[in-house]
C-alpha positions as CSV (number, residue, x, y, z in Angstrom):
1,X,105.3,93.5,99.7
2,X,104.1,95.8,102.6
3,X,101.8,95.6,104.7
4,X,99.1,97.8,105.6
5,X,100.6,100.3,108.4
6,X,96.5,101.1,109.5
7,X,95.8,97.3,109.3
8,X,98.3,96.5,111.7
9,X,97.0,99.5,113.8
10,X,93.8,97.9,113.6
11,X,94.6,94.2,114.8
12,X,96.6,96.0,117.7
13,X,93.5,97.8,119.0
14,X,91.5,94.9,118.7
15,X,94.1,91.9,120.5
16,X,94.7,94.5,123.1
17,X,92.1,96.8,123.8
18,X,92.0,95.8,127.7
19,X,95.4,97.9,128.0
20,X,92.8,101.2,127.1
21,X,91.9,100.8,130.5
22,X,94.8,99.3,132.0
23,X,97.2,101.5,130.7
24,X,96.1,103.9,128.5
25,X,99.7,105.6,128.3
26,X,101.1,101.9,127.1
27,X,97.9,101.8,125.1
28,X,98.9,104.1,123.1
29,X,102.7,103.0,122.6
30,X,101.3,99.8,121.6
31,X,99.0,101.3,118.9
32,X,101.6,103.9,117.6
33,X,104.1,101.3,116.8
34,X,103.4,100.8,113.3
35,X,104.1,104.5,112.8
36,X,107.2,105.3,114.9
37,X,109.9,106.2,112.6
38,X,113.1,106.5,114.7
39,X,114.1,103.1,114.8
40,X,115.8,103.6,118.3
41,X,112.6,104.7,119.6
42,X,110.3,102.5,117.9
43,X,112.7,99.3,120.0
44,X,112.5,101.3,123.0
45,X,108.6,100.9,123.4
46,X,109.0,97.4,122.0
47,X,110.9,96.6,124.9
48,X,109.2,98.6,127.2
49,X,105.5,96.8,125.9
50,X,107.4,93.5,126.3
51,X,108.6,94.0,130.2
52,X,104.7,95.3,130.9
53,X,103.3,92.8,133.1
54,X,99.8,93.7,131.6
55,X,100.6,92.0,128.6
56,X,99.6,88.2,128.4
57,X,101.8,85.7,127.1
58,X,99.2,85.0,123.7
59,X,99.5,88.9,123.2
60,X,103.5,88.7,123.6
61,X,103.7,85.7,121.2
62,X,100.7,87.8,118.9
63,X,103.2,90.7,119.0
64,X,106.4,88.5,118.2
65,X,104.8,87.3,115.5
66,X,104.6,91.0,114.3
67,X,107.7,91.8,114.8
68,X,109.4,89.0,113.0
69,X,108.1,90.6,109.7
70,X,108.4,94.2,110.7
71,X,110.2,95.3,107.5
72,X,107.1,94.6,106.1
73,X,104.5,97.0,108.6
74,X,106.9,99.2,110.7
75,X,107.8,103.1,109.2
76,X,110.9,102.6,111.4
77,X,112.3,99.7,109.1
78,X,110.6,100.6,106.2
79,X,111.8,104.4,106.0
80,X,115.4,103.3,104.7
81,X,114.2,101.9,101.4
82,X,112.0,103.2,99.0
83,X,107.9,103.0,98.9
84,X,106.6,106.4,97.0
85,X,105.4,107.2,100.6
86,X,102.8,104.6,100.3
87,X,102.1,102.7,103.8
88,X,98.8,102.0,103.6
89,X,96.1,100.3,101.3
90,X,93.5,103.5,101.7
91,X,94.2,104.2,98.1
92,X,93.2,100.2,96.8
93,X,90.2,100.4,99.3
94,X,89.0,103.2,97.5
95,X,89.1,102.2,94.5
96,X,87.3,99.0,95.8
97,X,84.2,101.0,96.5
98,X,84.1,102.6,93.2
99,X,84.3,98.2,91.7
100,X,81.4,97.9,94.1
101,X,79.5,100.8,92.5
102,X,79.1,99.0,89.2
103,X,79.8,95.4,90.3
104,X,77.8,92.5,91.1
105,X,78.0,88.9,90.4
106,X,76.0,89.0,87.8
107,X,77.5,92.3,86.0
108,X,77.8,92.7,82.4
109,X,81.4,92.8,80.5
110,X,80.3,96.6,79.8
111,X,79.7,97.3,83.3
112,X,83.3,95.8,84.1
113,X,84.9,98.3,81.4
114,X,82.6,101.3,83.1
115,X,84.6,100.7,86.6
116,X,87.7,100.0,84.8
117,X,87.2,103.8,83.1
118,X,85.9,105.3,86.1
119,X,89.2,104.6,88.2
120,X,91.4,105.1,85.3
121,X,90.2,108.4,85.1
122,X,90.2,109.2,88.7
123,X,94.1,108.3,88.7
124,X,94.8,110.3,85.4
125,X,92.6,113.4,87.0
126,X,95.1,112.8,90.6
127,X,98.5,112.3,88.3
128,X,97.7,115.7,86.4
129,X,97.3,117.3,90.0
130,X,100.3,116.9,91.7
131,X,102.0,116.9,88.2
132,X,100.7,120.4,87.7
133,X,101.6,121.7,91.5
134,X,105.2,120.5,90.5
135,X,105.8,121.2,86.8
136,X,105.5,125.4,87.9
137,X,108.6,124.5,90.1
138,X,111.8,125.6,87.1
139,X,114.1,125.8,89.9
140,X,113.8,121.6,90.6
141,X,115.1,121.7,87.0
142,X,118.8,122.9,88.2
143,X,119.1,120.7,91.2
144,X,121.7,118.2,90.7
145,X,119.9,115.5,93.3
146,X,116.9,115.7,90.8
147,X,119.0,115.4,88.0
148,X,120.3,112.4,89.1
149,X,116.6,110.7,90.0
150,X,115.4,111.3,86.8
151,X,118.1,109.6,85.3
152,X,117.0,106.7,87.1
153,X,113.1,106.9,88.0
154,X,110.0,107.5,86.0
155,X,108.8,111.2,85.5
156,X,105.9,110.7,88.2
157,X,108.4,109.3,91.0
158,X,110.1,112.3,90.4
159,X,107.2,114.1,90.4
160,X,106.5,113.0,93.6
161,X,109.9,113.2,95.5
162,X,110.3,116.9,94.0
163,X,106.9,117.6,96.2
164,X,108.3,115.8,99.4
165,X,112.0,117.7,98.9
166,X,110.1,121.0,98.7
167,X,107.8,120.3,101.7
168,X,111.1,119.6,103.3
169,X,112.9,122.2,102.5
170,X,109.8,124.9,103.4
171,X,110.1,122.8,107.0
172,X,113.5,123.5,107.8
173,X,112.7,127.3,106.5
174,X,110.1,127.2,109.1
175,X,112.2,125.9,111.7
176,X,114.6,129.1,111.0
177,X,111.6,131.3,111.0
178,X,110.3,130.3,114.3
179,X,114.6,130.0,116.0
180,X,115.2,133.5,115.3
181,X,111.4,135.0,116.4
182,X,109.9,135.8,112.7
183,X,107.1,133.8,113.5
């Protein structure tokens, strides 16, 4: 299971918000940690936080703690295996507020059924999106790479690492664009 990348941002800023004014340069290493996704960098500033002499020894041991289960939190770590580019819980929150909408204690079976609708169709409505942004796209269709994950993944995995190859492949176009001065 992973945990929440912005969570762990959270509990950062909160066990060591005295470094804002400190250190705000370290400050910010601390807090970026969870999202640092060069491994060789992201132990760089881990060391770097550790040697700080700003750092108490309860926010050392708070951190070690962290780190221990960092496979579960850190981008760095959790870049080499596969999460459908899902870090954080924003997308269960959400739907949480739409269970709060028609949810109380005392709600009715038919009210449960209402929310249980309402967020099916908001997923449905999101799936048909980025479907339809990436069913337009024949040429995925003769890429051997994609051939090969849909032998082996659902359609909307797929789906979704067809988007991110694109998005890659317009970013390296764009690197070449702005190397030779066509920007």
């Amino acid at each position: 299971m992973v945990n929440c990348a912005w969570h762990i941002q959270r509990n950062l800023i909160k066990k060591l918000s005295h470094l804002s004014k400190a250190d705000k340069a370290l400050y910010n290493k601390v807090i970026s940690l969870p999202f640092i996704s060069r491994k060789s960098k992201f132990e760089d500033l881990v060391k770097e936080i550790k040697k700080s002499k700003l750092i108490t020894s309860n926010e050392k041991e708070y951190l070690e703690g962290l780190l221990i289960r960092k496979e579960k939190w850190a981008k760095s770590v959790l870049k080499d295996s596969f999460g459908g580019g899902v870090n954080t819980t924003s997308r269960v929150e959400g739907l949480h507020g739409i269970l709060r909408k028609y949810l109380t204690s005392k709600s009715s079976l038919q009210n449960v059924f209402y929310a249980f609708r309402e967020i099916e169709d908001i997923q449905i409505d999101k799936f048909e999106n980025e479907y339809i942004s990436i069913k337009d796209r024949a040429k995925a269709q003769n890429i051997k790479f994609i051939q090969e994950l849909k032998a082996k993944y659902p359609e909307y995995v797929v789906c979704k690492i067809i988007g991110k190859y694109f998005k890659a492949l317009n970013y390296d176009q764009t690197l070449e664009i702005r190397k030779n001065n066509q920007w």
